[in-house]
C-alpha positions as CSV (number, residue, x, y, z in Angstrom):
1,X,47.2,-157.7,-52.9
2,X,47.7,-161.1,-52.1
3,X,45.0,-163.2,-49.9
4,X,44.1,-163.6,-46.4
5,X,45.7,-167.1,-44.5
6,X,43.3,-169.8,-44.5
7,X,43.2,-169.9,-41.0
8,X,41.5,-166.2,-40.4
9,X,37.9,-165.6,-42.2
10,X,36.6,-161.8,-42.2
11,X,34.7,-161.2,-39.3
12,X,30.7,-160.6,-40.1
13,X,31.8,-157.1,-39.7
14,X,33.6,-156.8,-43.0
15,X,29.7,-157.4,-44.3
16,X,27.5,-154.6,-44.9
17,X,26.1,-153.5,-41.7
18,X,24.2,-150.5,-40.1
19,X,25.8,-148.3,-37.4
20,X,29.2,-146.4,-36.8
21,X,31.5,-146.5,-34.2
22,X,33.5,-143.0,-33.4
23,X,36.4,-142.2,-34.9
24,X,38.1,-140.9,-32.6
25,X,38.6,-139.7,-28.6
26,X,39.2,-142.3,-25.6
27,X,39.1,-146.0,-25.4
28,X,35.7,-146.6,-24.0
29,X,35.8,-148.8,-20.7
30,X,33.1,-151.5,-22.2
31,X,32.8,-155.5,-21.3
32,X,34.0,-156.2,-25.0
33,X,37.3,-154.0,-24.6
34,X,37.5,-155.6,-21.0
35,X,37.9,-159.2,-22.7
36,X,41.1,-160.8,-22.6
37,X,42.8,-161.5,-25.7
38,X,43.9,-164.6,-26.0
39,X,44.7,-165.3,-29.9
40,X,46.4,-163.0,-32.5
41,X,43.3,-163.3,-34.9
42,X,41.3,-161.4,-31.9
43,X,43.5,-158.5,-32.9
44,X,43.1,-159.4,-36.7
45,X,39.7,-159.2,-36.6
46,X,39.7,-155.8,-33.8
47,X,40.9,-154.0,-37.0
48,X,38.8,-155.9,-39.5
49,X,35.7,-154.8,-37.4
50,X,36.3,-151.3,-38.5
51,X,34.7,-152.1,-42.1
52,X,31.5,-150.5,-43.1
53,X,29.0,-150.1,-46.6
54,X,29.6,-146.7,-48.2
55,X,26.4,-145.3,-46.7
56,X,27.9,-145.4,-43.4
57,X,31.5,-143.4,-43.9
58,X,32.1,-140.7,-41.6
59,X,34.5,-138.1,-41.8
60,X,36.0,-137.1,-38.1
61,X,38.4,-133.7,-37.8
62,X,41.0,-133.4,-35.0
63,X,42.8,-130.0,-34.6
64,X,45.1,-128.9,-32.0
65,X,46.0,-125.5,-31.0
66,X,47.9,-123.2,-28.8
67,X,46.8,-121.5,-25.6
68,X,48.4,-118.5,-25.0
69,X,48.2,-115.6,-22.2
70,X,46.9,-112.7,-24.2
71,X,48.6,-110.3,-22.3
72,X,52.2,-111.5,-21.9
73,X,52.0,-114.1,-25.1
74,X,53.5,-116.7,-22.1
75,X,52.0,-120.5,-22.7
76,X,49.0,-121.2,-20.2
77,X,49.6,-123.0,-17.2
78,X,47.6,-126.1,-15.9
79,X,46.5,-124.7,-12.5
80,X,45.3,-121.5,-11.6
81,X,43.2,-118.5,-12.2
82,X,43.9,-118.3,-15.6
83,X,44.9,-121.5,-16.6
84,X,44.4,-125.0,-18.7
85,X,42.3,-126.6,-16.5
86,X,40.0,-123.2,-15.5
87,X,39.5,-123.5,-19.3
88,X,38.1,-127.3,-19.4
89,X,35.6,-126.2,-16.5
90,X,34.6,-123.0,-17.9
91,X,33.7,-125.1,-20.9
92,X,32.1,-127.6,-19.0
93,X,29.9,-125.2,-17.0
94,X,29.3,-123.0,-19.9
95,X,28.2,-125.5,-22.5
96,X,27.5,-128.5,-20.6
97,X,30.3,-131.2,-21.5
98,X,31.2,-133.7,-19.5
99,X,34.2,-133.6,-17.2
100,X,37.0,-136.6,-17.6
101,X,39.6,-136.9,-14.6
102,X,43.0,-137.9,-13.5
103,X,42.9,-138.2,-9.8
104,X,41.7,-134.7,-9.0
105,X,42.7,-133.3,-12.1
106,X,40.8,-132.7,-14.9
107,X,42.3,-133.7,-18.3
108,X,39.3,-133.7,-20.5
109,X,35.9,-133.4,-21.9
110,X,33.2,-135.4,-23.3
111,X,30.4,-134.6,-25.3
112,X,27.0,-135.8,-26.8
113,X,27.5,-138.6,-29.2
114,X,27.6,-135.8,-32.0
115,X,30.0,-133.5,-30.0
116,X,33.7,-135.3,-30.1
117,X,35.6,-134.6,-27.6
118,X,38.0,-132.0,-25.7
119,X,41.7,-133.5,-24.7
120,X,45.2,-132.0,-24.2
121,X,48.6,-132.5,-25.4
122,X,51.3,-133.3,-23.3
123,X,52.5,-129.4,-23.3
124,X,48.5,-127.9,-23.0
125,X,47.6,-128.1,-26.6
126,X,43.7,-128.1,-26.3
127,X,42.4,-130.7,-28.8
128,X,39.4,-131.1,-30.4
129,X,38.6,-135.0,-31.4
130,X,35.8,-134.4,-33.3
131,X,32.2,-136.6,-33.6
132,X,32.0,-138.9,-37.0
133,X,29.8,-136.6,-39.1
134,X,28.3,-137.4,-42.9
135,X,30.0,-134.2,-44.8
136,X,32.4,-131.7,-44.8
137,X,30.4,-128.8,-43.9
138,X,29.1,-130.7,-41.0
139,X,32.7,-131.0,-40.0
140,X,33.4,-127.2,-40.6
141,X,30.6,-126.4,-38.6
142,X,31.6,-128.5,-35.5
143,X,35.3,-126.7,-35.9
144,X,33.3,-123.2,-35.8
145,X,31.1,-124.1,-33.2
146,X,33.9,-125.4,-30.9
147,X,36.1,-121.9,-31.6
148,X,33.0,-119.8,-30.5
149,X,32.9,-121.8,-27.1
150,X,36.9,-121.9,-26.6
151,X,36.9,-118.0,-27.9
152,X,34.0,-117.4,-25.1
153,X,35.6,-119.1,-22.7
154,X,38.8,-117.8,-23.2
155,X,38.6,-114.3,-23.8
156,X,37.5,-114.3,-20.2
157,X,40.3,-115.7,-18.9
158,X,43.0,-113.6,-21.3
159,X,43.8,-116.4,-23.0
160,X,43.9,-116.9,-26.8
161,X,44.6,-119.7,-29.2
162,X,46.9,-120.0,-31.7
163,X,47.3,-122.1,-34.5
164,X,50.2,-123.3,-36.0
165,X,52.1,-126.5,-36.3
166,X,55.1,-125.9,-34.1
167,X,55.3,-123.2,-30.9
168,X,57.3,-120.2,-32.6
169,X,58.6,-118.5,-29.2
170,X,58.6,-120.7,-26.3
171,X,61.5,-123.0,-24.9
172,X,61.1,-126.3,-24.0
173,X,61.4,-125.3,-20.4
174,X,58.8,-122.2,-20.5
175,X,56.3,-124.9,-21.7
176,X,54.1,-126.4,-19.0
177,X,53.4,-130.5,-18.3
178,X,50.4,-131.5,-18.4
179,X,49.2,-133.9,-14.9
180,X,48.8,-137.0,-17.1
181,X,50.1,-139.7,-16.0
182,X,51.2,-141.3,-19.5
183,X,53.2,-138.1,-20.4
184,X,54.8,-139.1,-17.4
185,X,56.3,-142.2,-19.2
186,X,56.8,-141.5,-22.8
187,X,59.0,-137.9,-22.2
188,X,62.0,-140.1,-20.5
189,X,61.6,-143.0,-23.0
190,X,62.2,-140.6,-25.8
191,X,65.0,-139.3,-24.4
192,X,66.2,-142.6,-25.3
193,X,65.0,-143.5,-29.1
194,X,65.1,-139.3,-31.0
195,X,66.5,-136.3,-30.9
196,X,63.0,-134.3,-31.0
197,X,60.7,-136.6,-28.9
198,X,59.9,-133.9,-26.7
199,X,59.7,-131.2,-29.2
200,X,57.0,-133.3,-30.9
201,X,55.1,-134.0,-27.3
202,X,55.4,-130.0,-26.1
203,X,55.6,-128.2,-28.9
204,X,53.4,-129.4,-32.0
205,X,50.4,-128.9,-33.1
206,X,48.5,-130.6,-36.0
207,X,45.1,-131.6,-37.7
208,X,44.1,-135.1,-38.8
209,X,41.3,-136.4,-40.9
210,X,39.8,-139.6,-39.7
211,X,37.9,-142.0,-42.8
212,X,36.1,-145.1,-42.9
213,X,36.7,-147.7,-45.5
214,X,34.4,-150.6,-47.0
215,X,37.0,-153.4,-47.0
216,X,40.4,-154.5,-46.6
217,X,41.1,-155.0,-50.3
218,X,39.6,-150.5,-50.2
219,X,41.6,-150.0,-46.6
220,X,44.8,-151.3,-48.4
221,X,43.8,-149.2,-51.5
222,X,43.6,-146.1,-49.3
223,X,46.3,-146.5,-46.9
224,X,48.8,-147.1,-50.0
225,X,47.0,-143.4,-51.7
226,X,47.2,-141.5,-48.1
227,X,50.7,-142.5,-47.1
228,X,52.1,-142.0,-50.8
229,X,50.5,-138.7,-51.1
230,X,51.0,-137.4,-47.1
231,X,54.0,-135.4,-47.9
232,X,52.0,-133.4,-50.2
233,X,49.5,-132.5,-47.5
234,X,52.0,-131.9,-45.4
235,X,53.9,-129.4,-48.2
236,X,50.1,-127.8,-49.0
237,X,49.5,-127.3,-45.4
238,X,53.3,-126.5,-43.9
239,X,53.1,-124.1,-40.9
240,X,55.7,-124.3,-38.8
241,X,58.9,-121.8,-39.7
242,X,60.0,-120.5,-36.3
243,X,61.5,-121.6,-33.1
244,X,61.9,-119.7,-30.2
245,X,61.6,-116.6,-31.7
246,X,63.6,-116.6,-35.1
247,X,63.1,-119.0,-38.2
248,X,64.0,-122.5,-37.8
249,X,65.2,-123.6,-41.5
250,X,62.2,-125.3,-42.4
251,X,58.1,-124.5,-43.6
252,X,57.2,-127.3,-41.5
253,X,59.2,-128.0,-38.5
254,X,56.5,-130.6,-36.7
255,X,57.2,-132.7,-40.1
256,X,60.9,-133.0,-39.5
257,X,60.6,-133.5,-35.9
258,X,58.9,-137.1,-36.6
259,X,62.1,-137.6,-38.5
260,X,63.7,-137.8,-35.4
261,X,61.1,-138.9,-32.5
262,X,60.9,-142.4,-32.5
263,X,61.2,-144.3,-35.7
264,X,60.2,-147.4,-34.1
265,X,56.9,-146.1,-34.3
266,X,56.9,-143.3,-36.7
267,X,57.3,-143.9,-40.8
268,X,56.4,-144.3,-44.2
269,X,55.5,-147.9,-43.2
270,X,57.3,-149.3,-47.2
271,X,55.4,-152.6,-45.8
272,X,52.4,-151.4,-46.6
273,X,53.2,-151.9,-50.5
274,X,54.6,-154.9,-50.4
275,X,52.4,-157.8,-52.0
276,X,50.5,-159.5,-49.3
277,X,49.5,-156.5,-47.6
278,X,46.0,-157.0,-45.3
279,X,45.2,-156.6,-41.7
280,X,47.6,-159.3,-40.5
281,X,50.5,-157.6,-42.1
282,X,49.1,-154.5,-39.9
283,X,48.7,-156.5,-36.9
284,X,52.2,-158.1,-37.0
285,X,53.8,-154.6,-37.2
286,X,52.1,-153.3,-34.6
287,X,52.5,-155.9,-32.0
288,X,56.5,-155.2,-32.4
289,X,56.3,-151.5,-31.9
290,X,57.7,-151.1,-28.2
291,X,55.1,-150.3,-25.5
292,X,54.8,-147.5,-23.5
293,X,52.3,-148.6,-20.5
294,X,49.0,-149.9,-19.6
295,X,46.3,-149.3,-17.3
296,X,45.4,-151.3,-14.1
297,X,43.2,-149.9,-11.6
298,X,42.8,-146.3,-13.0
299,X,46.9,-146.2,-13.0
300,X,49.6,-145.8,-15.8
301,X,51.8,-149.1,-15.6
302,X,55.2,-148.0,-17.0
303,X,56.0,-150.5,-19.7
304,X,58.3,-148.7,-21.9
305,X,59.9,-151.0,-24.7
306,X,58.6,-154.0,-24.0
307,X,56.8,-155.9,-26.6
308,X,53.0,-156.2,-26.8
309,X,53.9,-159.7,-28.5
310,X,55.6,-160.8,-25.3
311,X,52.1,-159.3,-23.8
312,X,50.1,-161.5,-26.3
313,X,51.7,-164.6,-24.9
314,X,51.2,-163.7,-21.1
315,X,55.3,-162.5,-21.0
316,X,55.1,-158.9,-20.1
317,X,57.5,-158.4,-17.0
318,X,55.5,-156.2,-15.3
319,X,52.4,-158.4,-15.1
320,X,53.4,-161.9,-15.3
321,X,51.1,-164.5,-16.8
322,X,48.6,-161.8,-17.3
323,X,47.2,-161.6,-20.7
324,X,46.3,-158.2,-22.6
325,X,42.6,-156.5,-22.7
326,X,41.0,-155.6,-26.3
327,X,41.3,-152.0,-24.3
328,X,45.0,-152.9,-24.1
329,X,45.2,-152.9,-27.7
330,X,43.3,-150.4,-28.7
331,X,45.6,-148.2,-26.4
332,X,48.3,-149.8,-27.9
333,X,47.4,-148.7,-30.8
334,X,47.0,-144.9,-30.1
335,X,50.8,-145.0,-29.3
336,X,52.2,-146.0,-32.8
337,X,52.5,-142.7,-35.1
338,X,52.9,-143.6,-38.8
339,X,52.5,-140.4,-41.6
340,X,49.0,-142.6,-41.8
341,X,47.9,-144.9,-38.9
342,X,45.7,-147.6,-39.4
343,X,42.9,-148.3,-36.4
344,X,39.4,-149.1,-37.2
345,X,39.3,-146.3,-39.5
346,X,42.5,-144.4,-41.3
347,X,44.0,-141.2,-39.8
348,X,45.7,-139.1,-42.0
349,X,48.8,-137.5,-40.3
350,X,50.9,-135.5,-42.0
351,X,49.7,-131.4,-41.6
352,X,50.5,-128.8,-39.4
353,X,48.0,-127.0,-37.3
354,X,46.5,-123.8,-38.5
355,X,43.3,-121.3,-39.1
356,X,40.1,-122.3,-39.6
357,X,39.7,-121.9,-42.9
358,X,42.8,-125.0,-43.4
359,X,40.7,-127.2,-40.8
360,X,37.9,-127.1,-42.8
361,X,40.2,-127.7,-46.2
362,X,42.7,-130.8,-45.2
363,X,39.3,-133.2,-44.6
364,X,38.1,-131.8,-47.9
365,X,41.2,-132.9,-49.5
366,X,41.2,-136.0,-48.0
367,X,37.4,-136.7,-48.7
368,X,37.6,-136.3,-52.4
369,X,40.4,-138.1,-53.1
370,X,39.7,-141.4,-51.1
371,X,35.5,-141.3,-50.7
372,X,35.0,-141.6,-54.7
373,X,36.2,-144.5,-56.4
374,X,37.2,-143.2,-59.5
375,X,39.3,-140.6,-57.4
376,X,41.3,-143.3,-55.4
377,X,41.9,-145.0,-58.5
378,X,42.8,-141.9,-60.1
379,X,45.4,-141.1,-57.3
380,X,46.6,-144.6,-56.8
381,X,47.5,-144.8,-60.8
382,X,49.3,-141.3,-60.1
383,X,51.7,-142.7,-57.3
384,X,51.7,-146.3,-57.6
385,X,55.1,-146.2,-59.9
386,X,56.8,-144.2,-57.0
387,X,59.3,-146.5,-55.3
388,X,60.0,-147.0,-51.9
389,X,62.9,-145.1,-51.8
390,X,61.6,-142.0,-53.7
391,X,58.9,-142.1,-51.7
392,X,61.0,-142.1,-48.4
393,X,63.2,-139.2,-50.3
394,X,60.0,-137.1,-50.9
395,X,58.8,-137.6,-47.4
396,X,62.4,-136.4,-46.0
397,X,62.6,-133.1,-48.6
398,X,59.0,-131.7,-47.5
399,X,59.9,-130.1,-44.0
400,X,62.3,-128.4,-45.6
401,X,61.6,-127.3,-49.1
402,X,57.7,-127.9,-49.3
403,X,55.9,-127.1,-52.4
404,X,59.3,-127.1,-53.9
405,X,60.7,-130.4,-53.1
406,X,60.7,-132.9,-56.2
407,X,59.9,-136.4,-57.0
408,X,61.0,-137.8,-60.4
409,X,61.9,-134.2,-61.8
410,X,58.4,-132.5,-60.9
411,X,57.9,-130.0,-58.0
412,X,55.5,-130.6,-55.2
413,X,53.6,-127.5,-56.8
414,X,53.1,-129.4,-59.7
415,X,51.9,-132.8,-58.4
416,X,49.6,-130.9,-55.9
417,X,47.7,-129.7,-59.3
418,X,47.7,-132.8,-60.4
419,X,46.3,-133.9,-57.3
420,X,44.0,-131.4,-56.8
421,X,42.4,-132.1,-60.4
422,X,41.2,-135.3,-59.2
């Protein structure tokens, strides 16, 4: 896998260590993510920090879903009686979470330390970012315990939730905007880059898994396992057939729209087996993955395209001289959407929403195959023949043909066994 440049040593937190940090929900406004970054190895090292023993893997579940009026099946607006945000603050009344604002707006909720978090997509998908918890079932139960409160909460209001991976009835138009102010600049920037940028930000819906790993040699390992095998998830767990009221052509719709959303920042990253491959490789791709804004004094500074390399080295038109935060990055890095996206943990990418009994299956899946060793090596001798190009050819099939797309002669249906046998 080829070895690190002389001039970056592992940070001491690549070394066994006690703690975890969360796997997921909002950049936390700390002194450490305040600090300036002023070398490329901070940024090296920012991802290297993300290494943990084996006692101290987490798995974290988010899962988006679908408001809906029960009564007319319209989407739910933001404001009013019956609404998005009467939703966040009957939750945070009814079950104590913590409200998170925009201006006078509320956008969010946070929880205990073992409660995740409550966020919404750009067209009032109501996500949960769930806590870092030691098992599956711990996981399931959060997802349960978080439908009872949305359910309670909701069923008072006439609203339901529905999940699937793509809206089945709604237009783009009938689908409301959510008062976030960084929605505000990536729905005209890709009007520029895709065809189905806003498709993806309005309508879509999916579940991730979130997983630690021990070391970069095991977070190359697994990256290479997740992103071969992510079409297969997405094939097992494809739920998106209709559009606007009549089937769309494909089993999973939200799949093919990252065909087409911005493929600057979307992919099968092929770097990623390449000989060499290590945190730097990461960091390098990243920092050439257009912007899309930071934050200065509680506001959304519209960078759009700009590169956070030019950021690096104090060249960022809109703030001149200036040089990024660790927070900057770390934002930075919630705006690049690979099948599998690399942070201080992996996020596996590639399913469509759906009921509860598939939230609580897609981190099983994911949790056998990568938390064993003899699993990952298991899956990695099962893929690691599969060029780049079949790989790619997989990955383009699956939104369309699913289970029955085909990879060196042998259906999806059949590799899934083989995958599921590990």
């Amino acid at each position: 896998m080829g070895a690190l440049p002389v001039r970056w040593r592992p940070p001491k937190s690549c070394l066994p260590q006690t703690g975890t940090s969360p796997l997921s929900g909002p950049t936390p406004d700390t002194q450490e993510a305040r600090a300036r970054i002023e070398s490329r190895a901070q940024l090296i090292e920012a991802l290297a920090g993300g290494c943990k023993p084996k006692a101290d893997w987490r798995i974290g579940t988010e899962h988006e879903k679908f408001p809906f009026l029960t009564d007319t099946l319209e989407p739910v607006p933001y404001d009013g009686p019956r609404s998005i945000k009467a939703l966040l603050e009957g939750l945070r009344d009814r079950f104590g979470w913590k409200g998170i604002y925009e201006g006078d707006n509320i956008i969010a909720l946070a929880g205990e330390s073992n409660q995740g978090n409550v966020s919404l997509e750009p067209g009032g998908q109501f996500e949960l970012s769930g806590a870092p918890l030691e098992t599956v079932h711990d996981t399931c139960e959060e997802v349960h315990e978080h439908l009872v409160q949305v359910r309670e909460v909701g069923d008072a209001l006439g609203i339901g939730f529905l999940g699937l991976g793509a809206s089945p009835s709604w237009t783009r138009g009938q689908t409301p905007v959510m008062p976030k102010g960084r929605y505000k600049i990536m729905a005209p920037y890709m009007d520029k880059v895709g065809r189905y940028g806003r498709d993806m930000m309005f309508r879509t819906c999916t579940v991730q898994v979130n997983l630690d790993f021990a070391s970069e040699a095991d977070m190359v390992q697994k990256l290479r396992v997740s992103l071969a095998l992510q079409p297969i998830a997405t094939a097992l767990f494809a739920n998106s057939p209709f559009l606007e009221g009549k089937p769309n052509g494909f089993l999973s719709f939200r799949s093919e729209v990252w065909t087409d959303t911005d493929n600057a920042r979307a992919g099968m990253l092929p770097f990623v087996f390449e000989n060499g491959m290590n945190f730097e490789r990461y960091v390098d791709y990243a920092l050439d993955v257009p912007m899309y804004f930071v934050m200065r004094d509680g506001q959304y500074v519209n960078c759009a395209g700009e590169s956070f390399r030019a950021f690096l080295n104090g060249r960022l038109p809109q703030l001149q001289g200036e040089l990024p935060t660790m927070k900057d990055w770390t934002d930075h890095l919630t705006t690049i959407f690979p099948e599998v996206r690399l942070k201080k943990y992996l996020e596996m990418r590639g399913a469509d929403s759906g009921p509860w009994r598939r939230l609580c299956a897609l981190p099983a899946f994911w949790t056998g195959l990568l938390y064993e060793q003899s699993s990952l090596d298991a899956a990695w001798d099962l893929v690691k023949g599969w060029t780049a190009e079949e790989r790619q050819a997989l990955r383009d099939a699956v939104p369309r043909q699913a289970l029955n797309a085909t990879i060196r002669g042998r259906t999806i249906r059949h590799v899934s066994r083989d995958v599921l046998a590990i």
